[in-house]
Backbone bond lengths (Angstrom), bond angles and torsions (degrees), N, CA, C in turn:
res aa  C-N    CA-C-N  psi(-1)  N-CA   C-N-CA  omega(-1)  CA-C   N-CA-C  phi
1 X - - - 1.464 - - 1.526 111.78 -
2 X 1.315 112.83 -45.52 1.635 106.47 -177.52 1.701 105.45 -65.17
3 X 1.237 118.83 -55.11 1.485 105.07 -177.49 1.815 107.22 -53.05
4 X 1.104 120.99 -5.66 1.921 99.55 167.07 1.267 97.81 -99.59
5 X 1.358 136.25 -1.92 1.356 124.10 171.09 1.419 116.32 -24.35
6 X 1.393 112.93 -65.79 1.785 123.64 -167.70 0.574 102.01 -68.35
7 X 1.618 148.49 -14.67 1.544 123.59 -165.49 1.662 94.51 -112.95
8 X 1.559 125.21 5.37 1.260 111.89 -170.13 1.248 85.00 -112.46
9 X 1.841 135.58 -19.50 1.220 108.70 -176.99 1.725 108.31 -78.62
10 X 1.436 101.62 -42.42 1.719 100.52 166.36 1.642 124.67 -21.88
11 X 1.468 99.18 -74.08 1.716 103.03 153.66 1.474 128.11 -6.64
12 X 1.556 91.81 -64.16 1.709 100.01 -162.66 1.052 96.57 -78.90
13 X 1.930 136.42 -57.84 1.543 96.64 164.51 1.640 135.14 -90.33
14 X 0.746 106.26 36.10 2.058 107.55 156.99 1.741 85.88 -79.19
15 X 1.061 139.45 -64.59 1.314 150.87 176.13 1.218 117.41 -16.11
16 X 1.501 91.88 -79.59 1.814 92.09 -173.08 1.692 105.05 -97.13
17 X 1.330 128.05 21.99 1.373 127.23 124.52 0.973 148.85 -30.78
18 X 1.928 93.41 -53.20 1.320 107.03 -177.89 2.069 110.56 -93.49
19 X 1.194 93.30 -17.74 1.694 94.98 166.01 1.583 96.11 -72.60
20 X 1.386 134.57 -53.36 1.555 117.56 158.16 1.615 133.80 -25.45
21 X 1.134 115.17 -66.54 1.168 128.83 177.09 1.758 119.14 -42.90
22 X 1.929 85.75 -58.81 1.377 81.01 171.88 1.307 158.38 -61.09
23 X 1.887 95.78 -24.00 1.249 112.15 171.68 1.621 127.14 -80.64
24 X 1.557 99.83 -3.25 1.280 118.50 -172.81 2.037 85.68 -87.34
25 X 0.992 102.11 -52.41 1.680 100.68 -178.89 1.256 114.03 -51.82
26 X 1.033 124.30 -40.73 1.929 135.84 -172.88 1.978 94.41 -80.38
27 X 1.340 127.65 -44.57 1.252 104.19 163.78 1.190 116.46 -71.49
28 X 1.427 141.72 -39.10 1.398 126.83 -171.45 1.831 109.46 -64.71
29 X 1.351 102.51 -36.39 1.611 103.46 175.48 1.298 109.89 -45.24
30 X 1.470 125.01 -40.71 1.273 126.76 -143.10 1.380 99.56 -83.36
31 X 1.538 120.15 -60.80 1.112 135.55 155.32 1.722 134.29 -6.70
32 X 1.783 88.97 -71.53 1.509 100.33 -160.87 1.758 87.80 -97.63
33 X 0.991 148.97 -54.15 0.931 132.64 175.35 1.429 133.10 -48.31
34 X 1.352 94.67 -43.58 1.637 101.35 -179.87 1.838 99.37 -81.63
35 X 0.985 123.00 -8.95 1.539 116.00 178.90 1.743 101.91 -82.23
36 X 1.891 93.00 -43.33 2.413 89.27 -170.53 1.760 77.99 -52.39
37 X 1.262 141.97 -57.29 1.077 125.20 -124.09 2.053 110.97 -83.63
38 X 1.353 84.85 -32.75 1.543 86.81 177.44 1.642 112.88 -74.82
39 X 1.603 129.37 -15.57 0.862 127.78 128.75 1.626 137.14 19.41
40 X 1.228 98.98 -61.25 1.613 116.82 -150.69 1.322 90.16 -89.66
41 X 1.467 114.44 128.02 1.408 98.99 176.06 0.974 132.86 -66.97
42 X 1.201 114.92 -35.88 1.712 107.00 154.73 1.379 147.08 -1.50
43 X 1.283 87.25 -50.28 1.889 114.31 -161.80 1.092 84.12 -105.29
44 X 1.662 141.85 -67.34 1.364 133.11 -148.35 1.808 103.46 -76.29
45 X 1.472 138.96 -10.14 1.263 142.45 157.53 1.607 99.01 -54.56
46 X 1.742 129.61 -43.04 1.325 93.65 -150.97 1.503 112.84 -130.90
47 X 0.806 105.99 124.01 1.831 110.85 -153.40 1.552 106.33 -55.31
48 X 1.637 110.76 -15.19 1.516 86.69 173.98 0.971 116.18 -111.93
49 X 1.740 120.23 11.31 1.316 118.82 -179.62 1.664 100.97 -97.42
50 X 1.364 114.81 -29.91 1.716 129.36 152.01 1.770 95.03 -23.36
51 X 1.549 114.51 -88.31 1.651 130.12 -161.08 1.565 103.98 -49.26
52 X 1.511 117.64 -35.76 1.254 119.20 -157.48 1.934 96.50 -80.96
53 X 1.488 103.54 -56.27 1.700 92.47 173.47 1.951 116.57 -72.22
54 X 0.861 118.35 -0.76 1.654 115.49 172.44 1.278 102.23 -99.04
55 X 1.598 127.65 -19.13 2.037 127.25 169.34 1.737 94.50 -79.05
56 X 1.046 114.14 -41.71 1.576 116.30 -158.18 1.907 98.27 -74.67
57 X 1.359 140.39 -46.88 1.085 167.12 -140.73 1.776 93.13 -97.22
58 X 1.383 104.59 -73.88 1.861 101.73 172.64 1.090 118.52 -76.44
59 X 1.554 148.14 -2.20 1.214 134.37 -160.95 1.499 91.01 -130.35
60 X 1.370 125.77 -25.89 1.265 112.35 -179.39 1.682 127.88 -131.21
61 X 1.269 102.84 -5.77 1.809 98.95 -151.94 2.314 82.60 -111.00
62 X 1.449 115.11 -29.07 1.011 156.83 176.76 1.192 106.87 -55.09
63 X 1.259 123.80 -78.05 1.969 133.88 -179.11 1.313 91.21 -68.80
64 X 1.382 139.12 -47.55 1.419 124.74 -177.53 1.365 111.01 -43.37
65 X 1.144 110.78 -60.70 1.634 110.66 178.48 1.836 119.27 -54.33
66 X 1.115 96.03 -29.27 1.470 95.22 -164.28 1.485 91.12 -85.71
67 X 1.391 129.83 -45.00 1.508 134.44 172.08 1.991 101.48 -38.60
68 X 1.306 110.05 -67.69 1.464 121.97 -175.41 1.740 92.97 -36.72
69 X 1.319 122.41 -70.00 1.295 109.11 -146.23 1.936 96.73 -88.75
70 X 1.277 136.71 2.05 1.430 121.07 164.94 1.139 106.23 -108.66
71 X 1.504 135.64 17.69 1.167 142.63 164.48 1.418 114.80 -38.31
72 X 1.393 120.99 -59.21 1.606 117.47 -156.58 1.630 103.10 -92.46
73 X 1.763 113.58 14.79 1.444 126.07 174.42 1.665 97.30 -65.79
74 X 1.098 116.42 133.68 1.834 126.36 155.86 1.600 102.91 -60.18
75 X 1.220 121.50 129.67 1.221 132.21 173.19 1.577 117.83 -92.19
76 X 1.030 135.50 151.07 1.383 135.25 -170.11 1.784 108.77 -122.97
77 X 0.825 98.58 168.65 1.915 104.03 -174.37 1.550 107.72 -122.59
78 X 1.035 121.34 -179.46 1.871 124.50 152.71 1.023 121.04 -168.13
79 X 0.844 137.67 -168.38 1.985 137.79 -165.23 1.786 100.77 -75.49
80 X 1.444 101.67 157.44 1.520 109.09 172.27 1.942 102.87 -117.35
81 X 1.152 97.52 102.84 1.463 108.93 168.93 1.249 119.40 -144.13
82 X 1.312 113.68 94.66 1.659 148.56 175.61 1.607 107.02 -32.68
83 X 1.405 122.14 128.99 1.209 123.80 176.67 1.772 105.27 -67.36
84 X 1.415 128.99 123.35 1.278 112.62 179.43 1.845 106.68 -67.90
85 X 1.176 111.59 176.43 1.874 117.43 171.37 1.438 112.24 -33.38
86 X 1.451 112.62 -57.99 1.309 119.33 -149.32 1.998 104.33 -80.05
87 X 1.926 98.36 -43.45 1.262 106.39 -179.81 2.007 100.63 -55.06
88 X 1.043 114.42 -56.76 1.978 129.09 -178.45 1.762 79.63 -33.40
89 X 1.132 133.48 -85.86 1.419 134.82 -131.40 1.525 107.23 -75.11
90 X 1.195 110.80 -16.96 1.574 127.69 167.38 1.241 120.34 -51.20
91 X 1.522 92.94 -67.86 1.396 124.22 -173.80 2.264 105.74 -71.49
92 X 1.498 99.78 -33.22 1.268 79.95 178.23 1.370 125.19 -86.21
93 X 1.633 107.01 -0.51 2.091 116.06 166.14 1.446 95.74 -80.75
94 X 1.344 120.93 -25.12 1.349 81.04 -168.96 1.552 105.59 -107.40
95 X 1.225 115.40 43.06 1.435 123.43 -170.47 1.778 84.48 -115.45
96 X 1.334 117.51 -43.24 1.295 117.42 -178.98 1.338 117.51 -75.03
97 X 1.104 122.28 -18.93 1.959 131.74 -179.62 1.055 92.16 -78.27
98 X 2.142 125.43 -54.86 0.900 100.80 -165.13 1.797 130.78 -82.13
99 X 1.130 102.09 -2.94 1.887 110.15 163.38 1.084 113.42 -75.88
100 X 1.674 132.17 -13.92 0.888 112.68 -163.69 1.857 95.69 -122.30
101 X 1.266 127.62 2.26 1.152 128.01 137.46 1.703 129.03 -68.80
102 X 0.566 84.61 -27.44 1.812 103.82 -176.19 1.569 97.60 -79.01
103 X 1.214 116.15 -57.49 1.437 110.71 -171.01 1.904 97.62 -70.04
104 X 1.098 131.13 -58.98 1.431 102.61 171.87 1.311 139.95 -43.15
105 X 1.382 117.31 -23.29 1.557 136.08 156.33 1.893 96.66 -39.11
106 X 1.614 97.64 -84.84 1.230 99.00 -174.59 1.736 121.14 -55.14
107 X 1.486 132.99 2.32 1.316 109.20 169.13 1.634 109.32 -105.68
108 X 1.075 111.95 -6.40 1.610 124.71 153.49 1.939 128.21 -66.00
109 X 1.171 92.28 -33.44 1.286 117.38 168.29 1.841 105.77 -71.99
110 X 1.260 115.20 -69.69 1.735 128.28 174.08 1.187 87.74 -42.65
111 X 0.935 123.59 -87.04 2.092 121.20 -171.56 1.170 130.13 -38.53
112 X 1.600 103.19 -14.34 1.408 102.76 172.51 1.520 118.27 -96.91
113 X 1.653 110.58 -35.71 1.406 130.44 152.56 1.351 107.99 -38.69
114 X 1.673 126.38 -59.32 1.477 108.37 -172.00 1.745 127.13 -66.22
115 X 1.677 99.31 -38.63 1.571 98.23 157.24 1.216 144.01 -61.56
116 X 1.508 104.72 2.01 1.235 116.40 -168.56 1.382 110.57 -106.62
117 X 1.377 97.21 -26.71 1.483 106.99 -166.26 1.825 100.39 -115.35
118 X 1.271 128.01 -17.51 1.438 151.00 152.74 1.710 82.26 70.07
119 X 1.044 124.42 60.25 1.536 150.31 148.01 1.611 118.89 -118.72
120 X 1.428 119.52 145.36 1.384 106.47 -179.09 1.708 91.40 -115.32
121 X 1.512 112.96 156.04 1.341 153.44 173.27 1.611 113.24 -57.95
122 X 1.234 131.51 143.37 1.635 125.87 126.25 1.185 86.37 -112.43
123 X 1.702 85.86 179.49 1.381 126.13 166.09 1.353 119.10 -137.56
124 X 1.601 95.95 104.05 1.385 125.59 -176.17 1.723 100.53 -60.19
125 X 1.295 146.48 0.96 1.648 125.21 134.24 1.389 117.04 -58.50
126 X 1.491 122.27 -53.66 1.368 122.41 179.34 1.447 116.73 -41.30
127 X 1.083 112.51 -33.40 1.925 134.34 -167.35 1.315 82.71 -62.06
128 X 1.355 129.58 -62.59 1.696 130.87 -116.96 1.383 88.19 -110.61
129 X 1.566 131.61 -47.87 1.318 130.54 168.14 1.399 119.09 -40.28
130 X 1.734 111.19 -56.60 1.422 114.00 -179.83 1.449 119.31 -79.87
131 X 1.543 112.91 15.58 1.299 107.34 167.28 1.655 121.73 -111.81
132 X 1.367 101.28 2.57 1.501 114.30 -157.51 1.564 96.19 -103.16
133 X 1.783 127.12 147.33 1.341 114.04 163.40 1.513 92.58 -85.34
134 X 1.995 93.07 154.82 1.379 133.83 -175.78 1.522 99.24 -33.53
135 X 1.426 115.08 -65.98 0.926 114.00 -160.04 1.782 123.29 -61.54
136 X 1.511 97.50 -32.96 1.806 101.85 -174.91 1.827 97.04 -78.99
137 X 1.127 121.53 -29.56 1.530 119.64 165.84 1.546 116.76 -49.61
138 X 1.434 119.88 -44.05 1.324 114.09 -174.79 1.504 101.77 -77.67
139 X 0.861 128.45 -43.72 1.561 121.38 166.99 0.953 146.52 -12.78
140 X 1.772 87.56 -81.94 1.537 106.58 158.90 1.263 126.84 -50.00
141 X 1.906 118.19 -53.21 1.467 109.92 168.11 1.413 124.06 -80.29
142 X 1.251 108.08 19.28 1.767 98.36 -168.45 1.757 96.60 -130.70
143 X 1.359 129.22 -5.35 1.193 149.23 -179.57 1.409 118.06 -111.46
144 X 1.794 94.54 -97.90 1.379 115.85 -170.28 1.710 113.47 -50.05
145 X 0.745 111.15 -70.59 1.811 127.52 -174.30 1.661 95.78 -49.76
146 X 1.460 113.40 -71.82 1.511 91.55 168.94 1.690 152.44 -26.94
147 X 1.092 85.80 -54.89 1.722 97.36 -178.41 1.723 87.41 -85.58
148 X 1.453 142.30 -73.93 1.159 126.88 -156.83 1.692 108.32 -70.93
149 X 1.060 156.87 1.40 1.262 149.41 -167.31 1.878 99.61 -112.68
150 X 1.517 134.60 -31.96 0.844 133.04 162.80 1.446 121.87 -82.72
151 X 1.472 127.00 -9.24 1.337 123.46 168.08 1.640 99.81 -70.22
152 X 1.757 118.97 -25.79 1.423 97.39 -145.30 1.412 88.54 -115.14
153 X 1.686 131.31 -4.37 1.686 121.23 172.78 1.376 101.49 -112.96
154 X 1.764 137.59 -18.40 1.213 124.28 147.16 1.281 136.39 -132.40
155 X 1.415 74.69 61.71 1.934 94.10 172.27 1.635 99.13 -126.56
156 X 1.710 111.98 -61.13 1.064 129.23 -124.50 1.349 85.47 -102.27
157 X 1.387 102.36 -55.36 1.554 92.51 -172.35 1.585 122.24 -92.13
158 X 1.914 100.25 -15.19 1.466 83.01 -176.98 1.608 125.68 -87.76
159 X 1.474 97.00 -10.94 1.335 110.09 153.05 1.873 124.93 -27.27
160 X 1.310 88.78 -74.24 1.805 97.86 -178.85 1.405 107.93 -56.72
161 X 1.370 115.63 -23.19 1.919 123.38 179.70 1.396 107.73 -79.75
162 X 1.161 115.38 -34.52 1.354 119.88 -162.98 2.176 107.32 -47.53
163 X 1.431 121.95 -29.10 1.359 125.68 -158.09 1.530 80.34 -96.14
164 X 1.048 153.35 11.81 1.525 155.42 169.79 1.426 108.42 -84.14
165 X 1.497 105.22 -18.02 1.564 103.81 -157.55 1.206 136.68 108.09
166 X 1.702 155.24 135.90 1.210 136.79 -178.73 1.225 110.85 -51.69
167 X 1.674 120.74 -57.82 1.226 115.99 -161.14 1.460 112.70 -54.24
168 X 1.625 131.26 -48.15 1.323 140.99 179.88 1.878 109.51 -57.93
169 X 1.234 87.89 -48.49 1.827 83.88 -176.58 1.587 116.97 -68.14
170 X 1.524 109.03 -27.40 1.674 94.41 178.76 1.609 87.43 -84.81
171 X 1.301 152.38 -30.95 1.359 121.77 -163.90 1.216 112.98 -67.91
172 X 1.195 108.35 -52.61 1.581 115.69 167.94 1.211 144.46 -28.38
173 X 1.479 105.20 -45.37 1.782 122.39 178.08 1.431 96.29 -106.91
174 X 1.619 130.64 19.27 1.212 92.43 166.39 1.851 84.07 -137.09
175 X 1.282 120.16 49.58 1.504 124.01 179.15 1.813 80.87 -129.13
176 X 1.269 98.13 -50.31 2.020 95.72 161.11 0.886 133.95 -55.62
177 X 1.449 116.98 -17.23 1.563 109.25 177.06 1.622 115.31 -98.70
178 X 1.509 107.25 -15.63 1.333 131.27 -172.94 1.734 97.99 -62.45
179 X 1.846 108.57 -68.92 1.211 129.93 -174.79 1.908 100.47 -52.53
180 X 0.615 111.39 -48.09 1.588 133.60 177.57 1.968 96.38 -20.93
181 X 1.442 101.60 -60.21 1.380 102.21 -154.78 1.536 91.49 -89.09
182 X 1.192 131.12 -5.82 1.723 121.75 161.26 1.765 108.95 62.23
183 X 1.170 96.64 51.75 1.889 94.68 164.57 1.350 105.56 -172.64
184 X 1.284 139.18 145.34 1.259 150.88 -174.24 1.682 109.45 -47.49
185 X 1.723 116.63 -41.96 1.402 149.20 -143.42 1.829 91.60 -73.04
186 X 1.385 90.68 -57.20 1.569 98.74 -176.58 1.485 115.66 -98.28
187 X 1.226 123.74 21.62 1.193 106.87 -163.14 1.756 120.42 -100.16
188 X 1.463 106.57 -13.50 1.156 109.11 -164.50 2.169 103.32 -98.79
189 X 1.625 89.21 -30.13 1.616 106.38 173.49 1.575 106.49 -60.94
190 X 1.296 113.18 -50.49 1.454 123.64 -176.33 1.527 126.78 -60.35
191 X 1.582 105.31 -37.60 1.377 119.44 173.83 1.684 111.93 -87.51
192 X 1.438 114.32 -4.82 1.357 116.59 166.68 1.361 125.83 -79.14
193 X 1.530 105.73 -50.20 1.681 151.39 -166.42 2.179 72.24 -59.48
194 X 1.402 100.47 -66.45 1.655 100.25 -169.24 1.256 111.88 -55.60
195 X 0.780 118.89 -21.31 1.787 112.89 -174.38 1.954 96.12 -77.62
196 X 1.226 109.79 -60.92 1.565 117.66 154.47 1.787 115.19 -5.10
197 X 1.372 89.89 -83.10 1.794 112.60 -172.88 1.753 97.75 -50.51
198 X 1.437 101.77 -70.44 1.594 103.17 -165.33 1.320 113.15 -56.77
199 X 1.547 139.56 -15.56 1.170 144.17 -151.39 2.319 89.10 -100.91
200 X 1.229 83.57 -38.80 1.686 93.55 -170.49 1.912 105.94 -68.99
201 X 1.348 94.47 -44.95 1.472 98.91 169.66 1.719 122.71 -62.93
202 X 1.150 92.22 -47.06 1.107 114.09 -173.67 2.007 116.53 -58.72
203 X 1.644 121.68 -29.55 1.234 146.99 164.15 1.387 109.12 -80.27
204 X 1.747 125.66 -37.09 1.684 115.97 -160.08 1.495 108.13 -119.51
205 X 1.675 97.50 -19.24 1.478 108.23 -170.51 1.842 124.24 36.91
206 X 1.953 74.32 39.67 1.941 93.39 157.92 1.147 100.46 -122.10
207 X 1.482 109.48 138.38 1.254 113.11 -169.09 1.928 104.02 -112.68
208 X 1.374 87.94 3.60 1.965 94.48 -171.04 2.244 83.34 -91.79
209 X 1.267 105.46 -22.32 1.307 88.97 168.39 1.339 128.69 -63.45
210 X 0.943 141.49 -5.56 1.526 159.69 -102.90 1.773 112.33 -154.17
211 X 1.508 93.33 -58.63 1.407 111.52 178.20 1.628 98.89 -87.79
212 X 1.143 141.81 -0.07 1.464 132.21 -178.82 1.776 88.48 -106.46
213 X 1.286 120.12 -50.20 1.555 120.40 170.59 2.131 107.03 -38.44
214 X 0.882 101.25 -74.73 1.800 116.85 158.71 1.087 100.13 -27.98
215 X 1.169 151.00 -84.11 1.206 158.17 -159.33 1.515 99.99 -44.98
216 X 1.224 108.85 -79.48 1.640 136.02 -176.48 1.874 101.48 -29.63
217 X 1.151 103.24 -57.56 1.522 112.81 -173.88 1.452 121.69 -69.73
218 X 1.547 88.55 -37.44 1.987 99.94 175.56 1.271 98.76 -56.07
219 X 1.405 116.39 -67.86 1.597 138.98 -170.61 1.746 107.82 -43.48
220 X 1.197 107.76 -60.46 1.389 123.70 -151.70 2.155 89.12 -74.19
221 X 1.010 102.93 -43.84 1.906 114.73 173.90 1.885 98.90 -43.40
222 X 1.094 102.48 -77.10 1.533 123.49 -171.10 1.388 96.61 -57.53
223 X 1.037 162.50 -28.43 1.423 159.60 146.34 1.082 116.63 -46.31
224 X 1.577 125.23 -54.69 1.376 138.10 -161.19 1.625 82.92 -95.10
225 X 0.836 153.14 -29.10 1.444 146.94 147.37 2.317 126.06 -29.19
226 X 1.600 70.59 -43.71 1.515 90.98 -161.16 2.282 87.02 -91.54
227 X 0.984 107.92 -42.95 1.534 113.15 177.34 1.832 101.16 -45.75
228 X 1.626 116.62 -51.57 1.324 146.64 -150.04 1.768 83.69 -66.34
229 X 1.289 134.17 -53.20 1.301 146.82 -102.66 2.058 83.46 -135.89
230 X 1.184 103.12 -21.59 1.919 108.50 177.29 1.275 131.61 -72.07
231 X 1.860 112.13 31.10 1.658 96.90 -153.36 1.305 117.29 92.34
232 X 1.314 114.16 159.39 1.412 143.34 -175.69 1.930 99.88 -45.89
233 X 1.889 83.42 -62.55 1.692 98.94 -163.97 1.391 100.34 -53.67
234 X 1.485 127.37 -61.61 1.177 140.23 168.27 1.520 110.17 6.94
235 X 1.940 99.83 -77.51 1.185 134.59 -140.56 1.445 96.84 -77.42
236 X 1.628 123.48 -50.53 1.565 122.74 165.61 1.440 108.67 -50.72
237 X 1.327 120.97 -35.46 1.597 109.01 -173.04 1.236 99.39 -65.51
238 X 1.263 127.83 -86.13 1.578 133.94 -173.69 1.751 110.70 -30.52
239 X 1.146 135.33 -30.91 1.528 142.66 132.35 1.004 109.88 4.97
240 X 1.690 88.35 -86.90 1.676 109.98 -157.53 1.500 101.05 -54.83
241 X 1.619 101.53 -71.16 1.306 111.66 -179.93 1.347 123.47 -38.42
242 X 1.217 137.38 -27.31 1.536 135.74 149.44 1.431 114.08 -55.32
243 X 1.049 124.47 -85.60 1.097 111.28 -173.77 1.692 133.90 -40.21
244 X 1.430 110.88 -28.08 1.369 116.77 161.67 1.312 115.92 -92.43
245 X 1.095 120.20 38.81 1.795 138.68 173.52 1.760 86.71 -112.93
246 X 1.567 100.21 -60.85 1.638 110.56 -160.04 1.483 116.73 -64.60
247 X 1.819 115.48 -24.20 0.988 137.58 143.43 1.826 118.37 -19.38
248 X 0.989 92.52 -81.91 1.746 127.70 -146.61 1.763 79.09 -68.26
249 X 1.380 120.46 -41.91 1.250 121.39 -155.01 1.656 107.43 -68.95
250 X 1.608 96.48 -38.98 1.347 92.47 -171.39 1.757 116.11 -86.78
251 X 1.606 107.19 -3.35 1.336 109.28 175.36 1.083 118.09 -76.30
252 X 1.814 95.56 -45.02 2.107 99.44 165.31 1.489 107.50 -39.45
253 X 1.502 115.88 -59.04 1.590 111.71 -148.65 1.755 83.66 -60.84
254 X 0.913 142.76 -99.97 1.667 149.36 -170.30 1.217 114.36 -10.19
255 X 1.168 103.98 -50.74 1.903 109.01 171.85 1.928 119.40 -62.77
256 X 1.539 103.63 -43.12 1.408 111.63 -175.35 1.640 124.04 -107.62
257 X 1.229 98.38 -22.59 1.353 117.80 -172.24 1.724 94.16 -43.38
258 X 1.509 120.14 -55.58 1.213 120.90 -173.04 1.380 130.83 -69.45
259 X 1.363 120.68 19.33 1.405 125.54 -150.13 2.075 86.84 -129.88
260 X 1.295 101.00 -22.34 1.686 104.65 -171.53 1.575 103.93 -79.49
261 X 1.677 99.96 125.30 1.654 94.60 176.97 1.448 91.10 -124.86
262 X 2.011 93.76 150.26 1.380 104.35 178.69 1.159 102.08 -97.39
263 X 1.621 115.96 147.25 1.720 122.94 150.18 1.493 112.70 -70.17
264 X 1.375 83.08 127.79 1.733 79.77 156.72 1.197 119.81 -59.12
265 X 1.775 111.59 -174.07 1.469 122.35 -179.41 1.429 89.12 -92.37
266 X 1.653 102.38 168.37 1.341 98.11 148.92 1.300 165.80 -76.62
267 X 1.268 116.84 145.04 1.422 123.10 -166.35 2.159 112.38 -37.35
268 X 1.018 121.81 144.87 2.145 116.07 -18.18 1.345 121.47 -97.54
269 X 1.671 119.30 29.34 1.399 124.82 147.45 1.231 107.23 -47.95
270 X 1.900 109.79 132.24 0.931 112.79 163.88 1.686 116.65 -104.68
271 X 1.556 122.90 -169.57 1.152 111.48 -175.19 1.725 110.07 -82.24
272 X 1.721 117.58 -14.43 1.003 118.91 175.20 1.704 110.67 -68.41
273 X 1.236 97.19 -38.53 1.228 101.19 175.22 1.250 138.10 -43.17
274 X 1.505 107.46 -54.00 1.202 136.99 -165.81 1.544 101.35 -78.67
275 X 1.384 115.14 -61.81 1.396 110.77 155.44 1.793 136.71 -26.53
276 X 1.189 110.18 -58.92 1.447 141.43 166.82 1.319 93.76 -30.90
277 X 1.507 120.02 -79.57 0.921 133.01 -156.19 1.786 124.91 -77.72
278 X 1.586 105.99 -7.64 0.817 127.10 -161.69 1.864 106.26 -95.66
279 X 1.386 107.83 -25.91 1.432 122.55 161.63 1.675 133.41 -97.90
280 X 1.609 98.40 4.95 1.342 123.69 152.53 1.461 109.09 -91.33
281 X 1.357 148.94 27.61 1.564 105.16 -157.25 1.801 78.19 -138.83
282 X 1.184 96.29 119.88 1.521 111.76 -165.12 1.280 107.96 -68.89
283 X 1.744 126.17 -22.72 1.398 117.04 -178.40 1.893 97.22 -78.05
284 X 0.774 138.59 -25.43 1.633 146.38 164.51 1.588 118.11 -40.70
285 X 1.716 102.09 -48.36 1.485 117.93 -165.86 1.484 92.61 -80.44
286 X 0.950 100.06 -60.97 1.771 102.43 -164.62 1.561 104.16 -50.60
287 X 1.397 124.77 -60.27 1.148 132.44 -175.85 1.745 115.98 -37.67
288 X 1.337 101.73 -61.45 2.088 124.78 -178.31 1.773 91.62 -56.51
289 X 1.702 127.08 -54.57 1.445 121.35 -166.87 1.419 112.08 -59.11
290 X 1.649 99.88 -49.60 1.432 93.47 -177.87 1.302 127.52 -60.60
291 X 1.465 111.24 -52.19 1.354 111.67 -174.84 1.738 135.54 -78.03
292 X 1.730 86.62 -6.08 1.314 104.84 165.30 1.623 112.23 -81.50
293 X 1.192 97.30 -14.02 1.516 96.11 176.06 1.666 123.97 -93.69
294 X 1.542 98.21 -23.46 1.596 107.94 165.50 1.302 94.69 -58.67
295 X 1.492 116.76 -88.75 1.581 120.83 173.97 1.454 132.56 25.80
296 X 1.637 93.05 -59.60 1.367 100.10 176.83 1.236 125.87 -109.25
297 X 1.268 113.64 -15.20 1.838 136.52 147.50 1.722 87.48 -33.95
298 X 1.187 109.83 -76.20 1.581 99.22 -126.82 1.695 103.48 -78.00
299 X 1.758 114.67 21.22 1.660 105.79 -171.29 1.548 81.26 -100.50
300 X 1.088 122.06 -9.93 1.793 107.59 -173.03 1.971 98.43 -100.04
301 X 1.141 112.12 17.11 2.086 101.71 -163.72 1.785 74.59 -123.98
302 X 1.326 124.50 -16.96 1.736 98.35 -176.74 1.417 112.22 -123.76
């Protein structure tokens, strides 16, 4: 057994290389394609023909590619055990504490970036929100993005992760889903929120649980947005109400955190293994540098 050691750790990263690679392909699609295309003046005059090629570009032309190249990945399965009512409503405060802890991380973080760098920031969501009517905004985050963004980071991809192991497959698809949204603003909420999603999938192997969680947070954000935005009174409410989101979130994690067990990968990968190999695997590195580096490029270009 030890002399196949090397050739099985090789394996594991040619492997999760190519789950590297690919996701690096599904952002560049998104990007360069959907950028020649908005291009055209055509499209870039009309804000919904704008939404319609940047939905069409990430949700579909995008996962194709990334599907093509983790295709010949072995996919893994796991138990189906349904969040009951009470466990769902748990899990969906503390899906909201935890975005909304996370996102104070990140505006402490921005503030420290701008003094550091004595440049100031946007945030290219604010751009795209305040350019969109109300109504095609709720959609998108209360619809579209839901159901299509969890078919394709825990369906599509965490599937092929899943024989890596729990611990490897939620880091993975949810450091992918983080990089995914390409801006500093969302990036640390998003890659949390994923650890969230994949961990839920990953225990019930419902994935419509997942996209109603998504939903809840898109929705429940853009509200507590719109509460934020009501006046003074407004603005203390949404306060309060954050912080006893951020509360609740961190009591869940302490209270439950310890009750979650990972599967290993499969035999006779171990989880050291899989790990090990998982911070060797150059399609991984390249993918996280670069786009962590757009990331933060692009809060100083808008």
């Amino acid at each position: 057994m030890d002399q196949l050691q090397p050739q099985l750790n090789k394996l594991l990263r040619r492997r999760l290389s190519r789950v590297g690679w690919g996701v690096l392909l599904y952002l560049l699609t998104t990007q360069i394609i959907g950028g020649l295309l908005l291009a055209i003046p055509a499209v870039g005059r009309s804000i919904y023909l704008t939404m319609a090629v940047n939905e069409a570009v990430s949700y579909g032309l995008a996962p194709l590619v990334l599907w093509l190249m983790i295709r010949p990945l072995p996919k893994g399965r796991g138990p189906e055990l349904p969040l009951s009512p009470r466990a769902f409503a748990r899990t969906a405060v503390f899906s909201l504490g935890t975005l909304y802890l996370f996102n104070l991380v990140t505006v402490l973080l921005v503030a420290a970036v701008e003094a550091f760098s004595g440049s100031s920031t946007g945030n290219l969501l604010d751009n795209v929100v305040n350019s969109l009517p109300t109504w095609l905004y709720l959609v998108m985050v209360g619809a579209i993005a839901p159901v299509m963004e969890e078919l394709i980071f825990r369906k599509l991809l965490l599937d092929r992760l899943r024989p890596f192991g729990d611990r490897c497959a939620i880091l993975v698809s949810a450091v992918a889903f983080g990089l995914f949204h390409m801006n500093l603003y969302q990036l640390f909420y998003a890659t949390a929120l994923g650890l969230v999603f994949a961990g839920v999938v990953i225990k019930t192997g419902r994935i419509w649980h997942t996209i109603a969680l998504h939903a809840i947070v898109n929705l429940g954000s853009a509200g507590m947005s719109a509460l934020t935005g009501a006046g003074r009174w407004g603005a203390g409410a949404a306060g309060i109400l954050m912080f006893l989101l951020m509360g609740l979130a961190i009591y869940f994690f302490f209270r439950y955190a310890r009750t979650f067990r990972f599967a290993p990968p499969a035999p006779p990968v171990t989880d050291r293994q899989a790990l090990s190999s998982l911070l060797r695997a150059p399609g991984i590195w390249v993918c996280t540098v670069l786009t962590l580096a757009a990331s933060v490029a692009v809060i100083f270009l808008v």
